[in-house]
FIKOLZA-1660 file (N, C-alpha, C; in steps of 0.1 Angstrom, whole numbers, plus 5000, padded with zeros to 4 digits):
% residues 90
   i   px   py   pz ch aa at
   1 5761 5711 8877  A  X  N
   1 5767 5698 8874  A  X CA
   1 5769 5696 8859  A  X  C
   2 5778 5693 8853  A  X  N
   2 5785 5691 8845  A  X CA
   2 5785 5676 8839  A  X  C
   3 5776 5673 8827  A  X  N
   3 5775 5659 8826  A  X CA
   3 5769 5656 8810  A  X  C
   4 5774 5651 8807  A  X  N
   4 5770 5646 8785  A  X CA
   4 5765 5639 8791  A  X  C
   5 5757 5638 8780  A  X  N
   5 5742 5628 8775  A  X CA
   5 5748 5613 8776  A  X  C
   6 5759 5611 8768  A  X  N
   6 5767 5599 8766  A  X CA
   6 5771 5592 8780  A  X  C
   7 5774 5598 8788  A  X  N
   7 5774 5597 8802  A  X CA
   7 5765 5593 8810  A  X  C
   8 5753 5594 8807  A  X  N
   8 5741 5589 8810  A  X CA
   8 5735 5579 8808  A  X  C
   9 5743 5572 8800  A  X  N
   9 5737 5561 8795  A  X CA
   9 5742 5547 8801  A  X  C
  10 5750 5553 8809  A  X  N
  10 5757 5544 8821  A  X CA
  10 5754 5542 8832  A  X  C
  11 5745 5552 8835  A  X  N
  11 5737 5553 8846  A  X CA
  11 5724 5540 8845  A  X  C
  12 5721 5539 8858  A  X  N
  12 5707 5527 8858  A  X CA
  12 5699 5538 8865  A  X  C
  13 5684 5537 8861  A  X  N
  13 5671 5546 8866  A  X CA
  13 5667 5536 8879  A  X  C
  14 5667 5541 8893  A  X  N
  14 5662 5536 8902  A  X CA
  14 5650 5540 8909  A  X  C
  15 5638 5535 8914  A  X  N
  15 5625 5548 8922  A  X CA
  15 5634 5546 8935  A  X  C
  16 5629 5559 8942  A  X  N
  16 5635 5558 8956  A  X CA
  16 5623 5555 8963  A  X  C
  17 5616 5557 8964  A  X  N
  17 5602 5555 8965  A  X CA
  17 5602 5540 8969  A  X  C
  18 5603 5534 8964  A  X  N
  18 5600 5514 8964  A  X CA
  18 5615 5512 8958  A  X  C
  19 5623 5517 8955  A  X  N
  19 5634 5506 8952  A  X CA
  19 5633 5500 8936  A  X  C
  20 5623 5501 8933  A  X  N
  20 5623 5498 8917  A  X CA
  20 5631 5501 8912  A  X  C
  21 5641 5490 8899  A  X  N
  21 5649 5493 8893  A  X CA
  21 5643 5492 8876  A  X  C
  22 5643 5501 8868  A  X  N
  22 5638 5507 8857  A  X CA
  22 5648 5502 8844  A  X  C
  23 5661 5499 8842  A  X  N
  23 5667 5500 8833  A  X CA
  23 5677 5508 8833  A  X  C
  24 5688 5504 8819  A  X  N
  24 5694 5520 8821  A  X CA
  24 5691 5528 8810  A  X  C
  25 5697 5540 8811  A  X  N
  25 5690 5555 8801  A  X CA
  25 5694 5550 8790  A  X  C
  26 5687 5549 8778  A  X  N
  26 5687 5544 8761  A  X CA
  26 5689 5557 8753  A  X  C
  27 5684 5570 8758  A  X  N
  27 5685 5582 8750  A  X CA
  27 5676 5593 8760  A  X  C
  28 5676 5603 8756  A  X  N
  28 5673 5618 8762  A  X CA
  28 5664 5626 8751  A  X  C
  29 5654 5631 8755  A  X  N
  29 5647 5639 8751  A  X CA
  29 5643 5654 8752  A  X  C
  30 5654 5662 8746  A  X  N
  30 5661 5674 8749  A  X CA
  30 5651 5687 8740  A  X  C
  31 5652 5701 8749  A  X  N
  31 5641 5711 8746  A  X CA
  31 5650 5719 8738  A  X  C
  32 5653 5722 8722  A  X  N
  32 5660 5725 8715  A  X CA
  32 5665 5742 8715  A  X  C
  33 5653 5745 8719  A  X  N
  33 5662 5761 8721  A  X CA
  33 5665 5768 8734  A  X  C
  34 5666 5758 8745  A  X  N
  34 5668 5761 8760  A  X CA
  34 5684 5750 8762  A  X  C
  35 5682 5740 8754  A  X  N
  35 5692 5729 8753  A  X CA
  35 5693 5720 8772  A  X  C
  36 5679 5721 8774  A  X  N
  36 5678 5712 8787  A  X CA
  36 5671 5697 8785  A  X  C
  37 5677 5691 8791  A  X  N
  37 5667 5674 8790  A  X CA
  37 5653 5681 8794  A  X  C
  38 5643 5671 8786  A  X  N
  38 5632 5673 8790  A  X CA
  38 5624 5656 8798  A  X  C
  39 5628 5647 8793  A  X  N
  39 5626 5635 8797  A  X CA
  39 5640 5621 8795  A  X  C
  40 5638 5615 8803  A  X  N
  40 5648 5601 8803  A  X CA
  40 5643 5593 8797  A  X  C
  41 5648 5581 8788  A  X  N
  41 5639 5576 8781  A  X CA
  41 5652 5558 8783  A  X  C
  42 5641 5551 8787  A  X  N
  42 5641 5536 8790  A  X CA
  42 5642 5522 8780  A  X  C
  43 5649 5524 8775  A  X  N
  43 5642 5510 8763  A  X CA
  43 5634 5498 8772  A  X  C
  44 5627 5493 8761  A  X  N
  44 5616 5483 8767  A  X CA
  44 5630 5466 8763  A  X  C
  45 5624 5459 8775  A  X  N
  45 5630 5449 8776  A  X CA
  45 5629 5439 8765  A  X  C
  46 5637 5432 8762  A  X  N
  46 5636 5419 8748  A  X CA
  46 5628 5413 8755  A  X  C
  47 5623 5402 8747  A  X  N
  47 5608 5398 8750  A  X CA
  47 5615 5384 8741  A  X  C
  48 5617 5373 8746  A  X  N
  48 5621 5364 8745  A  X CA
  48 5632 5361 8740  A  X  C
  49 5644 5366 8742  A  X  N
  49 5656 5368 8735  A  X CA
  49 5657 5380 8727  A  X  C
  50 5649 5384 8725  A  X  N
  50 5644 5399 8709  A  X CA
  50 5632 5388 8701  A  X  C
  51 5633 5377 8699  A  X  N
  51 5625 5374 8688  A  X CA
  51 5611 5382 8685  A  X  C
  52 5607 5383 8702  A  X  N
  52 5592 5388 8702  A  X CA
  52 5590 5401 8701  A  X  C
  53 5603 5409 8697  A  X  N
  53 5605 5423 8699  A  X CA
  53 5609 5426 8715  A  X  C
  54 5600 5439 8719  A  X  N
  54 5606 5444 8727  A  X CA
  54 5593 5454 8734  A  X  C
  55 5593 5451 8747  A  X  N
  55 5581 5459 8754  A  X CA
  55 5588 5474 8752  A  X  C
  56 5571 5481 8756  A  X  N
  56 5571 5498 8753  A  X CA
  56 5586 5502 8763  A  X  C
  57 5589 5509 8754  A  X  N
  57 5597 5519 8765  A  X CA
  57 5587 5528 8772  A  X  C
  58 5599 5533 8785  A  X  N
  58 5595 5539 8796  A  X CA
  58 5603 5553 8794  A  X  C
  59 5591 5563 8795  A  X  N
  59 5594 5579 8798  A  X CA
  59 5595 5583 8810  A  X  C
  60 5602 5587 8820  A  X  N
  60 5604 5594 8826  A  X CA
  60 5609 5610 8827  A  X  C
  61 5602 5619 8831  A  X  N
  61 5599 5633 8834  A  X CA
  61 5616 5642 8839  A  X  C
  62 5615 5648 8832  A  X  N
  62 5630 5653 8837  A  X CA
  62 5629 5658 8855  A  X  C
  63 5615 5665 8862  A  X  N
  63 5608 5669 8871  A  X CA
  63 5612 5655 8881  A  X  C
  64 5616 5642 8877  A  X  N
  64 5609 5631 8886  A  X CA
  64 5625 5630 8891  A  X  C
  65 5636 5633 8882  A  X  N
  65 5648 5630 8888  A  X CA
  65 5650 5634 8900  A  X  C
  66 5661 5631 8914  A  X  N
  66 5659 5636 8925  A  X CA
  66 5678 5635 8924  A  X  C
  67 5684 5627 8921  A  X  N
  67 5697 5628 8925  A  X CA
  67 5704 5621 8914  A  X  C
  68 5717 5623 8909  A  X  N
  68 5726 5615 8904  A  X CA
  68 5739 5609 8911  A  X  C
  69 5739 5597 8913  A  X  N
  69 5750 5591 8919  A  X CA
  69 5756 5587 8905  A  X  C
  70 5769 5581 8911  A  X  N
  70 5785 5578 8902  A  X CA
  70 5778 5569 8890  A  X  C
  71 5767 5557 8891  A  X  N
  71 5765 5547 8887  A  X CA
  71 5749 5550 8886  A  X  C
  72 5741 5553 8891  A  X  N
  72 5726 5553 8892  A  X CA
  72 5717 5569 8891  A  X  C
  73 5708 5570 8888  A  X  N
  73 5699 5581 8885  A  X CA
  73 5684 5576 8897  A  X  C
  74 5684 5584 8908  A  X  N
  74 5673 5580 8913  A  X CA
  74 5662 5592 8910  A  X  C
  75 5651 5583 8908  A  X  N
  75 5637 5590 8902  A  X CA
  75 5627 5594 8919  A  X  C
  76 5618 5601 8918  A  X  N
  76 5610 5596 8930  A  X CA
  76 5593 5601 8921  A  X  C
  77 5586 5595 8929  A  X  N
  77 5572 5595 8927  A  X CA
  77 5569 5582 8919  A  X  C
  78 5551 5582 8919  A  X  N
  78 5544 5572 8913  A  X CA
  78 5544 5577 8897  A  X  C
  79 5552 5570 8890  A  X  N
  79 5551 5575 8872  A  X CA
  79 5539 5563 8867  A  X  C
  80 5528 5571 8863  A  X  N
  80 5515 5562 8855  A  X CA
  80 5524 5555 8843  A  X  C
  81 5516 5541 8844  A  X  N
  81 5518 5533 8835  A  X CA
  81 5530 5526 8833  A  X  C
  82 5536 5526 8847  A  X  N
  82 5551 5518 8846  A  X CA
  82 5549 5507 8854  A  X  C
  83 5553 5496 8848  A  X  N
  83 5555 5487 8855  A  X CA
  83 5571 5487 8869  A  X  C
  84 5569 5481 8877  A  X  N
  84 5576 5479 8883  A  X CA
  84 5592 5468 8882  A  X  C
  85 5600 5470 8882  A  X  N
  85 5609 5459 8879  A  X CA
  85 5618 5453 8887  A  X  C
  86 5614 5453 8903  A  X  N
  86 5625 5447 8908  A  X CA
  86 5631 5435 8910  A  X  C
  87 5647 5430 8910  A  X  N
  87 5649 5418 8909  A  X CA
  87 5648 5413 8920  A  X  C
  88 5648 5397 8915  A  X  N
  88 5649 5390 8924  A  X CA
  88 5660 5386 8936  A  X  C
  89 5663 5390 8945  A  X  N
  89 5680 5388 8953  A  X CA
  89 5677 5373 8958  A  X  C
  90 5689 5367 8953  A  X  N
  90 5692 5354 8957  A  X CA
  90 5698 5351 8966  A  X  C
% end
């Protein structure tokens, strides 16, 4: 599969697992002389508009990916130290 980095960042991180929705991809963390992703990387959410900054980003394991769809990247397994973020459906 055939796919830029930049391309990725359009994508939203979903768990298949529970349905958790994570964000979308902020940047990639790439193994320089193999030239493979090594991890996905999540910016942390604004924290009151930005004023209050901005929670830790989230790493995700290049191992955890399971599929890429048109619009979404699904992850699977329990990743330590993530919070969960599913919305609320109205």
């Amino acid at each position: 599969m055939d796919t830029r980095v930049g391309e990725l960042r359009c994508k939203e991180v979903i768990n298949v697992t529970d349905g958790s929705r994570y964000g979308y991809v902020g940047d990639v963390e790439l193994e320089l002389e193999s030239g493979q992703i090594k991890n996905l990387i999540i910016p942390g959410r604004l924290r009151f508009f930005g004023l209050l900054g901005r929670e830790p980003e989230q790493v995700f394991p290049w191992s955890a990916v399971r599929r890429f769809g048109e619009d979404i990247i699904l992850v699977e397994g329990e990743l330590p130290g993530l919070p969960s973020r599913r919305r609320r459906r109205e």
